[in-house]
Residue, then its C-alpha position, 0 to 999 in steps of 0.5 A: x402068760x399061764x394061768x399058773x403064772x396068772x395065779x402065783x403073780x396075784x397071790x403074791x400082789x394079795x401077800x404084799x397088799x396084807x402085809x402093808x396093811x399089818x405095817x400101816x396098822x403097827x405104826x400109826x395111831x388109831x383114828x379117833x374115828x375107829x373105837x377099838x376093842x379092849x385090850x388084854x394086857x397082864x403085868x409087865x406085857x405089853x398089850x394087844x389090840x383087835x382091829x379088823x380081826x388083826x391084833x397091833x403089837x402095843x408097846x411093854x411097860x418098859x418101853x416110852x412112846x414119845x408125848x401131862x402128868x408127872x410122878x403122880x401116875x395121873x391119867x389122860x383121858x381117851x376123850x383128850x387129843x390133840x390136833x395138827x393145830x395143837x402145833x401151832x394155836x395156844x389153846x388147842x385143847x379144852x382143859x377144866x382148867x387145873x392139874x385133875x383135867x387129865x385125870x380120872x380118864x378110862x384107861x386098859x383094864x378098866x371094867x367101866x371101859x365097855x365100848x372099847x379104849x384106846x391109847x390117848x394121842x399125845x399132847x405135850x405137857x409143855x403146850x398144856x401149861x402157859x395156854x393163853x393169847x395174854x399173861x401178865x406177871x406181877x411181882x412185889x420186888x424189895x430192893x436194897x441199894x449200895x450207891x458208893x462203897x464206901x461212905x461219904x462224911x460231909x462235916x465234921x465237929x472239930x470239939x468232938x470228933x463226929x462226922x456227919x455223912x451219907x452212908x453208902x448202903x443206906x436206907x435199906x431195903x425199899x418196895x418196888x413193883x413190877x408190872x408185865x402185860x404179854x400177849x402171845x403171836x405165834x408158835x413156831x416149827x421148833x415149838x417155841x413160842x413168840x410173844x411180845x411183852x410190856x413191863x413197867x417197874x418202879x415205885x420205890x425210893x430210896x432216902x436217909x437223913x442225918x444231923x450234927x449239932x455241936x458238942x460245946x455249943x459253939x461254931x464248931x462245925x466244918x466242911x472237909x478242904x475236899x469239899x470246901x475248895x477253900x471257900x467258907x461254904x458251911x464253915x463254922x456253924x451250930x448245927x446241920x442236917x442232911x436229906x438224901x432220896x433216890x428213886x428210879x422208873x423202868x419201862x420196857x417193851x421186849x420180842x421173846x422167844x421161848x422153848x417149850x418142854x418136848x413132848x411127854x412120856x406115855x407109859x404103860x404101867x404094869x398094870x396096863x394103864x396108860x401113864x402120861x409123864x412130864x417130859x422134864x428138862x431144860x430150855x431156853x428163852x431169848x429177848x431183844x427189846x427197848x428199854x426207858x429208864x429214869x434215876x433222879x437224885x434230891x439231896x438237901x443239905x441245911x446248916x444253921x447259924x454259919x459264921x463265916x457267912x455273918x451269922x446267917x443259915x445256908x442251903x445246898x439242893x442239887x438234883x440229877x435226872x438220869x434218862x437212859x434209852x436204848x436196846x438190850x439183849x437177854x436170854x435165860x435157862x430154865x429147868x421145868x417139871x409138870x408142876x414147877x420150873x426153876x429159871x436163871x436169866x438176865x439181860x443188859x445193853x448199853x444205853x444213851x444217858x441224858x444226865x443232868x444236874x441242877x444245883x443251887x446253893x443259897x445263903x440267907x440275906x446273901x444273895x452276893x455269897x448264893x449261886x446256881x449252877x445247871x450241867x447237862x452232858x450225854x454220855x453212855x450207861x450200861x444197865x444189866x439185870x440178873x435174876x433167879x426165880x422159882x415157880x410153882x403151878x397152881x393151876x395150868x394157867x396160874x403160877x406162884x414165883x419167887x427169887x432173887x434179883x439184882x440190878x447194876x448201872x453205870x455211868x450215872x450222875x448222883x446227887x452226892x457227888x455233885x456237891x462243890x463249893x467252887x461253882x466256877x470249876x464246871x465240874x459235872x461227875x456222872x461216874x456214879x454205879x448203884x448196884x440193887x439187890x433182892x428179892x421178888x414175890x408175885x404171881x403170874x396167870x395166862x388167859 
């Protein structure tokens, strides 16, 4: 080979040798390592960037590069980047633990930026909130009950036309809480985040009582034939009352998967700042867990001086228990921004009940008219829940919530329909389906 050749060969190995350099320095971030100069950058061009005497091309204000802040141009500080482990851990990043920890940083343009400032490497706002190992949410959930559509009479006054009876949709409203203690696993290749969670919720009852006395003072009180069965029962009293309480008990364990928000915009404003923007949208949480839940029933029904049982006072207590176990499934779409979310979810199963019913009915000095009667069966439920709640973010670990929820049973044993004066039928109806509805308040915090 001559030396021209010798000489046209390693100019051309030099070109190519630069020429990579110039494409490695145009599409890689600028190591933390390596403090570049100052850039100059007027209003609406983009930037330029001094690195070994070359000057790197920085994207325009119009252009968005993928990776917290939202519409209130706050600023990631230069010091702030994350990691390779920022993928993966749940507390890459040190924050001063509310929304101005990424703000006040040096950014282009900035007199104070003497030793040279560079773009923040990215960190998306969806890793920034909900950082912890644990979280817990508590909630204060008031619930209103509807038991039957329609009501329930009982007995009726024959000299006026009243009824006592059991209204469907009473008492109301009742408190409840709700207790959820999480703690985080893992993150996947799909940024999403795998925790396993224990809820307990529970507390409230549910209870309404009612009386009749009659009009003209006489035994004018009956049980309506459907009840009755045609045995006295409380036919013919003075007077009689009603207590009716209800009450349920929930505790659950649940695997959870949750999508976290993409990456957040970095936008050079006009004014060559570096922007960091919320990458807002929407994502996905999918659940599969056990489930425990208790329903009892106490329903007293008293009645006073009943004629056809000689004069005597009488009292029919039933009680239920509903034990429900088994697996469900759930899933919930959330619409997130950096400061707030906005979350539609549910989740169901079928579920194996233990229904039973324990009754007994008892005439005062009568114990020949008195009788108990015990039923159990194992039946199927279905259990759903549904549920719409906002946030609002406090700090990066602490959320307000609120919303509506409602809860739906099946194939339960209710108190009210156990109620039969014909203890020889062996009759044990477990058909009844509550349905609860209202709405939650309470907080949530990750530490």
């Amino acid at each position: 080979m001559t030396k021209k050749k010798i000489a046209i060969v390693s100019q051309l190995f030099v070109a190519s040798l630069l020429s990579a350099t110039m494409a490695f320095g145009q599409n890689f971030p600028i190591p933390p390592s390596i403090p570049p100069a100052n850039p100059a950058a007027g209003p609406g061009g983009a930037g330029k960037l001094s690195l070994g005497g070359a000057e790197l091309g920085l994207p325009g204000a119009e252009e968005v590069l993928p990776g917290p802040s939202g519409g209130d141009r706050s600023l990631l500080s230069p010091g702030d980047h994350s990691s390779l482990e920022s993928a993966v851990a749940p507390n890459p990043m040190n924050f001063e633990g509310d929304f101005n920890g990424f703000r006040g940083g040096r950014v282009f343009g900035d007199p104070a930026c003497d030793d040279g400032c560079r773009p923040a490497l990215t960190e998306s706002t969806g890793t920034w909130l909900r950082r912890g190992w644990w979280y817990t949410e508590i909630d204060a959930v008031v619930l209103n009950r509807i038991w039957k559509r329609d009501d329930t009479p009982i007995a009726f006054d024959t000299s006026s036309n009243r009824v006592l009876r059991l209204n469907g949709s009473d008492p109301g409203a009742s408190g409840s809480a709700r207790l959820t203690l999480g703690r985080f696993l893992f993150r996947d290749q799909r940024n999403r985040d795998h925790t396993v969670e224990f809820t307990a919720f529970g507390g409230g009852e549910w209870s309404q009582d009612d009386s009749l006395t009659s009009g003209g003072g006489g035994n004018t009180l009956s049980v309506p034939i459907p009840l009755a069965g045609g045995n006295p029962g409380f036919n013919q009293a003075t007077s009689m009352s009603v207590d009716y309480s209800s009450r349920f008990s929930s505790f659950e364990v649940n695997y959870l998967v949750k999508e976290r928000m993409r990456r957040d915009r970095m936008e050079l404003s006009p004014h060559g700042e570096w922007v960091r923007r919320a990458n807002k949208g929407f994502t996905k949480q999918y659940l599969i867990g056990l489930r425990y839940f208790d329903l009892a029933d106490i329903l007293e029904w008293r009645a006073e001086n009943i004629t056809t049982q000689g004069g005597e006072d009488g009292l029919y207590r039933t009680e239920t228990n509903n034990d429900l176990f088994g697996l469900h499934l759930g899933g919930a779409m959330l619409y997130e921004r950096d400061r707030w979310s906005i979350e539609v979810g549910g989740k169901g199963g079928v579920f194996i009940n233990d229904a039973k019913a324990d009754s007994l009915f008892t005439i005062t000095n009568n114990a020949a008219n008195s009788f108990r009667v015990d039923n159990r069966e194992t039946a199927f439920s279905f259990l759903g829940e549904f549920k719409a709640i906002g946030r609002y973010h406090l700090r990066p670990n602490l959320s307000l919530r609120a919303g509506w929820q409602m809860m739906y049973l099946t194939g339960v044993a209710l108190a009210p329909d156990q109620i039969n004066f014909s203890p020889d039928e062996g009759r044990f109806p477990y058909t009844g389906d509550p349905f609860y509805h209202g709405a939650l308040f309470g907080f949530e915090g990750y530490w």
